[in-house]
LUMROKOL-582326 format. One record per residue: residue number from 1; residue in three letters; chain; x, y negated, z of N, C-alpha, C in turn. Coordinates in Angstrom, 1 decimal, decimal comma, m for minus. Layout:
BEGIN
   k   r c    n.u    n.v    n.w   ca.u   ca.v   ca.w    c.u    c.v    c.w
 NUM Ala A      X      Y      Z      X      Y      Z      X      Y      Z
...
# end
This chain:
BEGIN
   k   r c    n.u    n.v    n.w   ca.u   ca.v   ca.w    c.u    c.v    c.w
   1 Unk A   54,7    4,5   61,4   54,7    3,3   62,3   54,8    3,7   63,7
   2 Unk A   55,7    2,9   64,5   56,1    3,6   65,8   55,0    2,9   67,1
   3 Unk A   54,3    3,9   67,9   53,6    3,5   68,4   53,9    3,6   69,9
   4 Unk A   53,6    2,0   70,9   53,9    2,0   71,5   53,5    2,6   72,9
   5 Unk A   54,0    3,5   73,6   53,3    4,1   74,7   53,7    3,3   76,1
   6 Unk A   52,4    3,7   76,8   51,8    2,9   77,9   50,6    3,2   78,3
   7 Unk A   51,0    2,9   80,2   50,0    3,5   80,6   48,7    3,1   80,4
   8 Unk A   47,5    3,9   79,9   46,6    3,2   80,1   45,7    2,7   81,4
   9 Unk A   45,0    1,4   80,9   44,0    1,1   82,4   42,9    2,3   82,1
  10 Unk A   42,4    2,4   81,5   41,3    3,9   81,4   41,3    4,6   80,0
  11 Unk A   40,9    5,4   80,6   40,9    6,8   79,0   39,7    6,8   79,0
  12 Unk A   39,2    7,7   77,7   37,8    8,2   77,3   38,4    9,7   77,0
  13 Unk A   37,3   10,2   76,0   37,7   11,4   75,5   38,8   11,6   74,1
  14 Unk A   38,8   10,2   73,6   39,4    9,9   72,2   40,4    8,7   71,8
  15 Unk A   40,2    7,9   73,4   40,8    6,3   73,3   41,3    6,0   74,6
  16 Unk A   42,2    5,1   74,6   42,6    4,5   76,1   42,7    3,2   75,5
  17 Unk A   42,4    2,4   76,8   43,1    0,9   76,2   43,8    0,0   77,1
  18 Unk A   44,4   m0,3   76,7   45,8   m0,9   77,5   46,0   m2,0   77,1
  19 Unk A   46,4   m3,5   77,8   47,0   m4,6   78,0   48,2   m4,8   76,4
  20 Unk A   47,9   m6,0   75,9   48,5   m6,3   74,9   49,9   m6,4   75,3
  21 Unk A   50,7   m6,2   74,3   52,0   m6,6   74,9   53,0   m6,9   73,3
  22 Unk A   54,4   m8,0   73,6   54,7   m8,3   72,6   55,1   m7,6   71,8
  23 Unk A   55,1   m6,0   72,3   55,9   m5,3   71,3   55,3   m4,8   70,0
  24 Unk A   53,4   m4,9   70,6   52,9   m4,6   69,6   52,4   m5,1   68,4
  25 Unk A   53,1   m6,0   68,1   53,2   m7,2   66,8   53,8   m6,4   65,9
  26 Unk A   54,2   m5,7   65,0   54,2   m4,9   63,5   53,5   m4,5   63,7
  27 Unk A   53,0   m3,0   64,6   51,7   m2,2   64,1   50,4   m3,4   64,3
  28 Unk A   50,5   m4,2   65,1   49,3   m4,9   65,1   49,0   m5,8   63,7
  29 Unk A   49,5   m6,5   63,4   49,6   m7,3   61,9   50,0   m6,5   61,0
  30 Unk A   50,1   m5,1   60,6   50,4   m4,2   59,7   48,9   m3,8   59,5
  31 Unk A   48,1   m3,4   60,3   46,8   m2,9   60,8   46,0   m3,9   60,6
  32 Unk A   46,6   m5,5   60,7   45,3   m6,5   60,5   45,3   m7,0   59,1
  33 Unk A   46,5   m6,8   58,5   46,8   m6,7   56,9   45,9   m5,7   56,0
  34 Unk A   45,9   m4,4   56,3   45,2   m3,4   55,9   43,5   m3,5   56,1
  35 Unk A   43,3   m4,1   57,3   42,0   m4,6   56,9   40,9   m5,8   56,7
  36 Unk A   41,9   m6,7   55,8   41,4   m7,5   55,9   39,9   m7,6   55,1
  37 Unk A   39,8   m6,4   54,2   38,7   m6,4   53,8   37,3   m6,4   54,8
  38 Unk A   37,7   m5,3   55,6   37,2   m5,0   56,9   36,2   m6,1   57,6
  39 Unk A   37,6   m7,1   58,2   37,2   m8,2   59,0   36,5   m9,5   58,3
  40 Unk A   36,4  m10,2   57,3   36,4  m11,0   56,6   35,0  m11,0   55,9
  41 Unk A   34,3  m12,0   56,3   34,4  m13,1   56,7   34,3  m13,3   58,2
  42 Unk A   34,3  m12,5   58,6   33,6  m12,2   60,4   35,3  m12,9   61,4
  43 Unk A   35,7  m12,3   60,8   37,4  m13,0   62,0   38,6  m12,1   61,2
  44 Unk A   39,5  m13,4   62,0   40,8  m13,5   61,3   41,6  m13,1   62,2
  45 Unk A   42,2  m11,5   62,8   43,3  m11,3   63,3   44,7  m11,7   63,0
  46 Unk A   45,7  m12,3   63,7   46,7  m12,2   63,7   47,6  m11,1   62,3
  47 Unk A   47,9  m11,7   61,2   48,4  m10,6   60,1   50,2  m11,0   59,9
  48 Unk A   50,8  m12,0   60,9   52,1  m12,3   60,8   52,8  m12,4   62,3
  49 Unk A   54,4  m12,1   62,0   54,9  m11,7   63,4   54,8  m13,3   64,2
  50 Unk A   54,7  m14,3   63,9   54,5  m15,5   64,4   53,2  m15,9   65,3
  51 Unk A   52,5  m16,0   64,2   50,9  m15,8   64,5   50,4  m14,5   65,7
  52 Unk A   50,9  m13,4   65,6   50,5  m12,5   66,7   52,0  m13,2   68,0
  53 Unk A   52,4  m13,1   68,2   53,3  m13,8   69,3   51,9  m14,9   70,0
  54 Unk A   51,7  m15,6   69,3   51,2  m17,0   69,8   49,9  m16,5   70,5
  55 Unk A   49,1  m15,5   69,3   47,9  m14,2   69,9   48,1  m13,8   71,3
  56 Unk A   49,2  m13,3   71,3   49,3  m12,0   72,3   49,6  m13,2   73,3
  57 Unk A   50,6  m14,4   73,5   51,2  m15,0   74,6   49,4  m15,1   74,9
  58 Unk A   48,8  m16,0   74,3   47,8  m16,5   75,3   46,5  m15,5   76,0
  59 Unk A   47,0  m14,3   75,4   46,1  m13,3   76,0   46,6  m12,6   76,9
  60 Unk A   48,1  m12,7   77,4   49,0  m12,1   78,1   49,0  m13,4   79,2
  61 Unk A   49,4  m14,7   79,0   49,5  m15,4   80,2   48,5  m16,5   80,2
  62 Unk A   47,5  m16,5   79,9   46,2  m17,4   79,9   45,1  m16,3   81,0
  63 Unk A   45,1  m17,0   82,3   44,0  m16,6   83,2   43,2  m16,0   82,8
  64 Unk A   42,1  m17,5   81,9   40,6  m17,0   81,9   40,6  m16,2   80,4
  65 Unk A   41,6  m15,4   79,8   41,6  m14,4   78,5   42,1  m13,0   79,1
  66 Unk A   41,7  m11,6   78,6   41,9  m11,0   78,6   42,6   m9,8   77,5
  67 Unk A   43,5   m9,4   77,1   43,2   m8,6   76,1   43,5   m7,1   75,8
  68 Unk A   42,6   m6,4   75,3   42,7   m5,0   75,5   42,6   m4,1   74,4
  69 Unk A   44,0   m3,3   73,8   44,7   m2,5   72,5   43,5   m1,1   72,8
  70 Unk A   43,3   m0,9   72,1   42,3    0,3   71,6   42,8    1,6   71,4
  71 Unk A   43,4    2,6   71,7   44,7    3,7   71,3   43,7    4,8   71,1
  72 Unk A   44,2    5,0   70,0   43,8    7,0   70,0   44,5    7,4   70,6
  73 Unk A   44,1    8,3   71,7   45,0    8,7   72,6   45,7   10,1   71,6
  74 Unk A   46,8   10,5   72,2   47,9   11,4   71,6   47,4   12,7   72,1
  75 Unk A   47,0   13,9   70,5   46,4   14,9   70,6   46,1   15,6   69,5
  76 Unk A   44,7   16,7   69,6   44,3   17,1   68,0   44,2   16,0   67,0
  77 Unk A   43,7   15,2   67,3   43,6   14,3   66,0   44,3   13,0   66,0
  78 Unk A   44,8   12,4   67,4   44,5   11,1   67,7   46,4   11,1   67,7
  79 Unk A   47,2    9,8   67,0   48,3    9,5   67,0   49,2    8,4   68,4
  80 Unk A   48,3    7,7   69,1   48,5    6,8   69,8   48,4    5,3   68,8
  81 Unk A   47,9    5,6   67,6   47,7    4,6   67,1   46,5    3,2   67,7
  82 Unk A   46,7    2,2   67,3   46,1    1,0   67,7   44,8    1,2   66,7
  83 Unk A   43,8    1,7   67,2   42,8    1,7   66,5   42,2    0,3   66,6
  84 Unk A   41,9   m0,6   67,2   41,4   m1,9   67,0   41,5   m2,7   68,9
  85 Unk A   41,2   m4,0   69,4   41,1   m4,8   69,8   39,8   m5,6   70,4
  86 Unk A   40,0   m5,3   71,7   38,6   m6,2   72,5   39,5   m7,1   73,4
  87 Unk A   39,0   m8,3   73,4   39,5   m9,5   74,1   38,6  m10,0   74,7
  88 Unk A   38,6  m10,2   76,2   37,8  m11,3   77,1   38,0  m12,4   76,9
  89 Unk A   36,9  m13,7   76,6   37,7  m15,1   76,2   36,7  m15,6   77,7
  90 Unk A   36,8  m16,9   77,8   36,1  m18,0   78,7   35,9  m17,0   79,8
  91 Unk A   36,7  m16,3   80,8   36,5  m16,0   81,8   36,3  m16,8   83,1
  92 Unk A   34,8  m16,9   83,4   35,4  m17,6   84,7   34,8  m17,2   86,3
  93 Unk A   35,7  m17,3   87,1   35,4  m17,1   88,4   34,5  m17,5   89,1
  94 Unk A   34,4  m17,3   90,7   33,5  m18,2   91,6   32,0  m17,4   91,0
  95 Unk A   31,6  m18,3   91,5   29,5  m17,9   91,1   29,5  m17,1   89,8
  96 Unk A   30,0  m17,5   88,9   29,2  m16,9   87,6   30,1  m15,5   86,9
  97 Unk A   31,5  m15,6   87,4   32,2  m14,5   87,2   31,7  m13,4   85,9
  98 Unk A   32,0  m14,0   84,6   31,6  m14,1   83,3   33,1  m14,3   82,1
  99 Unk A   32,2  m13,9   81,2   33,6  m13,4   80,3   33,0  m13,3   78,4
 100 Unk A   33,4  m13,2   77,5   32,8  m13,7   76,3   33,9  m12,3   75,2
 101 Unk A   33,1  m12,2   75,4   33,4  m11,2   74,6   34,2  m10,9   72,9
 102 Unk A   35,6  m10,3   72,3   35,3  m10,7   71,2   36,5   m9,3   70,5
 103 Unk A   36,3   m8,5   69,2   36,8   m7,4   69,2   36,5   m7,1   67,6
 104 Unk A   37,2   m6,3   67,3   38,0   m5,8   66,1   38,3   m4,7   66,0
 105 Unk A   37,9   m3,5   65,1   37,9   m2,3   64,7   39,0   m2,5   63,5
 106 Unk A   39,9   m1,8   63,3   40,8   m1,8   62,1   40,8   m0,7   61,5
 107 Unk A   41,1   m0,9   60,1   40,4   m0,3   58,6   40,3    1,6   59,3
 108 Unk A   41,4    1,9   59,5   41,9    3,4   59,8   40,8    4,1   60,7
 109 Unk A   40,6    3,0   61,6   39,4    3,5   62,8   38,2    3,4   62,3
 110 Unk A   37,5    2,3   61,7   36,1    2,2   61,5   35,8    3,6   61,0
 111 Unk A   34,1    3,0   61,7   33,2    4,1   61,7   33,0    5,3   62,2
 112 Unk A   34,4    5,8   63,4   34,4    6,8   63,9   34,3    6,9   65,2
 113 Unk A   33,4    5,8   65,8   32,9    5,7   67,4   33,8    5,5   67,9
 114 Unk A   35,1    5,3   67,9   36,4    4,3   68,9   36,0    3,7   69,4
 115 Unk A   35,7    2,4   68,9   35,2    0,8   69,0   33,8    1,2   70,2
 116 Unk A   33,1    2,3   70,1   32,1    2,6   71,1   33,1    2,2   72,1
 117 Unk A   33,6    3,5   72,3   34,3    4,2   73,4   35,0    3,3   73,8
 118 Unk A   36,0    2,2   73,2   37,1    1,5   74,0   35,5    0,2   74,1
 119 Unk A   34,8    0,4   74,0   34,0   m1,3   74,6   33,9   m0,4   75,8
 120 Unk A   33,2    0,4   75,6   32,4    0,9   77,0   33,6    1,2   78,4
 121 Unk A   35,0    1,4   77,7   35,8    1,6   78,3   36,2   m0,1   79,2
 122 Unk A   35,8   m0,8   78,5   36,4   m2,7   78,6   35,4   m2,7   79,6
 123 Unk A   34,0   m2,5   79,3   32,9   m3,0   80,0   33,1   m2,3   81,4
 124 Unk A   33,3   m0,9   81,8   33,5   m0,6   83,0   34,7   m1,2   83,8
 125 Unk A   36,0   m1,7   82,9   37,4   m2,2   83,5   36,7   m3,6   83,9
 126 Unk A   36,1   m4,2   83,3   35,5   m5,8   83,3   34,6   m5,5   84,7
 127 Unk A   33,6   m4,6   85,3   32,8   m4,8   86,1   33,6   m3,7   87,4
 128 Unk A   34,5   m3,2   87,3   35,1   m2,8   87,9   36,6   m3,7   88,6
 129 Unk A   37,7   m3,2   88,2   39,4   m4,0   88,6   38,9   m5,3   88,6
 130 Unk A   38,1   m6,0   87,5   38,3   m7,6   87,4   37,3   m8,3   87,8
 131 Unk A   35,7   m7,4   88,4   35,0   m7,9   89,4   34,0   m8,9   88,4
 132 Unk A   33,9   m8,8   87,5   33,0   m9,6   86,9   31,3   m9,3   86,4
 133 Unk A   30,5  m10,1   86,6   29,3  m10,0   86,5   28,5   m9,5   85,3
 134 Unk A   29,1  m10,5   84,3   28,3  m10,4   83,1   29,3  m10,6   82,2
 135 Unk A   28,7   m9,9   80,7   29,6  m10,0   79,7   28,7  m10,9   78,2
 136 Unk A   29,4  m11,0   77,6   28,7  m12,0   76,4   28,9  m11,4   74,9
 137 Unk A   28,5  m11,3   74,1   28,8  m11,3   72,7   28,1  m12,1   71,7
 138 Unk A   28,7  m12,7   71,3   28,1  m13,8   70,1   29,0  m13,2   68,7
 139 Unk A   27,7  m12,8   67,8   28,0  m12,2   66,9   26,9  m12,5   65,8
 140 Unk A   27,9  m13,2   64,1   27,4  m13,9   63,5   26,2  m12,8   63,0
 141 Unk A   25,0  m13,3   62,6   23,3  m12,6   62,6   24,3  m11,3   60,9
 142 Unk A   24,8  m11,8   59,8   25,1  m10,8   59,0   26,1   m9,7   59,6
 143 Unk A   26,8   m9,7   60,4   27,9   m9,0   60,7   27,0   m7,7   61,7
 144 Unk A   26,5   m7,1   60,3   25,8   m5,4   61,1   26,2   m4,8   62,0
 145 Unk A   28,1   m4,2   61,3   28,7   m3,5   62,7   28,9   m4,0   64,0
 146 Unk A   29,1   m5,1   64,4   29,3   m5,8   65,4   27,6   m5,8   65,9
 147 Unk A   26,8   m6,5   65,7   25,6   m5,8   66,0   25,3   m4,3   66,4
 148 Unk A   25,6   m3,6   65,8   25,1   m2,0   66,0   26,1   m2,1   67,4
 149 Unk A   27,0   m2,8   67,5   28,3   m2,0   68,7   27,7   m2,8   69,5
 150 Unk A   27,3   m3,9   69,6   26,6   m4,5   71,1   25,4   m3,6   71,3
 151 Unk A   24,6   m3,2   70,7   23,7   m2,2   70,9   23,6   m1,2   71,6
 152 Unk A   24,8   m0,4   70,7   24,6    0,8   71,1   25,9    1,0   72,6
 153 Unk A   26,1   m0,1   72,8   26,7    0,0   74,3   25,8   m0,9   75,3
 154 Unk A   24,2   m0,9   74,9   23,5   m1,5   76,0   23,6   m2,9   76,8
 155 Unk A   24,1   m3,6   75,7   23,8   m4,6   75,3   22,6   m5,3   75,0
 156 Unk A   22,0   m6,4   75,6   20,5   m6,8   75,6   20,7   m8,3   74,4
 157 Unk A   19,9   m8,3   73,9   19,7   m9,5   72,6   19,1  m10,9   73,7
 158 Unk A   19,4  m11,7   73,5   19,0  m12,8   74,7   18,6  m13,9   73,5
 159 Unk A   19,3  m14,1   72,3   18,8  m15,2   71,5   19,4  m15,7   70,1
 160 Unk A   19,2  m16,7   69,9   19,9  m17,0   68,6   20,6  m18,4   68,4
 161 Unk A   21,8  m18,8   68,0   21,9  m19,9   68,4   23,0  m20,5   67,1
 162 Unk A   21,9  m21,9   66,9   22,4  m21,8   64,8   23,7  m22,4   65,2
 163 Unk A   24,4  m22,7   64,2   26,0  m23,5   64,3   26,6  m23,7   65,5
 164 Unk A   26,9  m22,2   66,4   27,8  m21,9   66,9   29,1  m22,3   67,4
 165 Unk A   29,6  m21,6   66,6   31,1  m21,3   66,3   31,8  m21,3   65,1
 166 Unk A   33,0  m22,8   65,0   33,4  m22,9   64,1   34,4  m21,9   63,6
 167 Unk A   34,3  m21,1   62,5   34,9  m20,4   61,8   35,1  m20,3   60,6
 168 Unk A   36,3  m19,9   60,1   36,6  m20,1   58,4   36,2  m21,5   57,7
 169 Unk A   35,8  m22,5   58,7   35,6  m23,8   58,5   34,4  m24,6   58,1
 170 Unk A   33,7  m23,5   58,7   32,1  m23,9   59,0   31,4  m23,0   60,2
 171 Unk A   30,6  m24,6   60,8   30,4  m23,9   61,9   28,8  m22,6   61,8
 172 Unk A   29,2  m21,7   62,3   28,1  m20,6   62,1   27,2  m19,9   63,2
 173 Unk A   26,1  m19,8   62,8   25,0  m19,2   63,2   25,2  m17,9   63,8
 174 Unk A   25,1  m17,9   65,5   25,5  m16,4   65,8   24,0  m15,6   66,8
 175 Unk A   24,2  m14,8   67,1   23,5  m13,9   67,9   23,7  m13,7   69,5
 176 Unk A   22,9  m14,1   70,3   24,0  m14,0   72,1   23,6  m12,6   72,1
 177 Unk A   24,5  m11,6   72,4   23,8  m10,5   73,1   24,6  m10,7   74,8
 178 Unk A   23,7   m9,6   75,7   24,8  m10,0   77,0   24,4   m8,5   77,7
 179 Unk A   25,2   m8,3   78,8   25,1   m7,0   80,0   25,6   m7,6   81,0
 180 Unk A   25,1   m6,9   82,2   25,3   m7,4   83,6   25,6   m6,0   84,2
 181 Unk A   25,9   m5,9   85,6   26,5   m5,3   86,2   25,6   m4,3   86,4
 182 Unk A   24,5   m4,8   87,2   22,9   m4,4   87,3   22,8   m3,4   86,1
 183 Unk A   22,6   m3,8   85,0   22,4   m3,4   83,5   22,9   m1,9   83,5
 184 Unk A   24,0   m2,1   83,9   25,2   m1,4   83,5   25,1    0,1   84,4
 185 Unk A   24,7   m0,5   85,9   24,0    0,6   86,4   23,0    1,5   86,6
 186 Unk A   22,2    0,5   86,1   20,9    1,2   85,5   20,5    1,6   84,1
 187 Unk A   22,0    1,9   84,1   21,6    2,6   82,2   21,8    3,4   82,4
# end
C-alpha cells in the first residue's frame, strides 16, 4: 500500500502526525476495513472511497474540526504507515477555547503505544499552534482501550453521563474525561 509522505506538524520517537488529506482514502478505508473487528461496536470509520471523501472534506474545511493521521514514521521498524486517527470535533474559540476529542487505533497498530504517542503528540499541537485550553474525551464506560489511552495520557475522569451520544442507533452511556493546559504543565 503506497504511503503518503508529508510533512509532519510533530514527531515522537515512533509516530508523526499530520493533517488529513484526500489522498489518503485507500490506505485509510483499506485500514478501516481490516479493523473492523477492532472498532465495533465503539465507531464506525470511513471503510469506502465516498464515505472517506465526505470524512476527510469536513475535517479538512470545517473550522471548528480538526483532523490528525497517525504515521509510523519511516525507519527500523516503522513503514510511514497510517497507524490510526485523532480528530478534534466542537472546537470552539473566544473564552472557552475547547475541542472534543475522538480517535481510532487500526488493527496493524493496536497495542503497541502509537495511539499514546500520536495523542500526546495532538494534545501538545492542540495547546500549542491552535492555542486551546482544554480538551474532552467522551468514551463509552465498556470501551477499555479508549479508557486506558485517556489515562495514561493524563487525562482526569470528570463524570458519567448516561445516553450521550447517538451511535449505531442508540443513544449511549459515555465517560467525560478532560485535560487543561495547566494539567498538561504540571504533569
Amino acid at each position: 500500500m503506497p504511503h503518503i509522505v508529508s510533512r509532519y506538524l510533530a514527531e515522537g520517537p515512533r509516530v508523526g502526525i499530520r493533517p488529513f488529506t484526500y489522498e489518503d482514502g485507500a490506505e485509510f478505508t483499506a485500514r478501516a476495513r481490516e479493523s473492523k473487528e477492532l472498532h465495533q461496536p465503539w465507531l464506525f470509520p470511513p471503510d469506502s472511497e465516498s464515505a472517506y471523501l465526505a470524512y476527510a472534506g469536513r475535517l479538512i474545511e470545517d473550522r471548528t474540526k480538526a483532523g490528525f493521521l497517525v504515521c509510523e514514521k519511516v525507519g527500523e521498524r516503522g513503514d510511514g504507515a497510517i497507524a490510526g486517527f485523532i480528530n478534534i470535533n466542537n472546537i470552539v474559540q473566544g473564552g472557552f477555547r475547547c475541542g472534543a476529542l475522538g480517535y481510532g487505533a487500526f488493527a496493524h497498530a493496536a497495542g503497541r503505544g502509537l495511539m499514546r504517542e500520536g495523542l500526546n503528540l495532538v494534545v501538545d499541537h492542540a495547546f500549542g499552534p491552535m492555542r486551546l485550553h482544554r480538551l474532552e474525551i467522551n468514551a463509552q464506560p465498556g470501551n477499555t482501550a479508549s479508557l486506558a489511552l485517556a489515562r495514561s495520557c493524563g487525562f482526569r475522569l470528570e463524570g458519567f453521563s448516561p445516553k450521550m451520544i447517538y451511535i449505531d442507533g442508540e443513544w449511549r452511556d459515555h465517560v467525560r474525561w478532560a485535560i487543561t493546559v495547566e494539567m498538561r504543565a504540571s504533569g
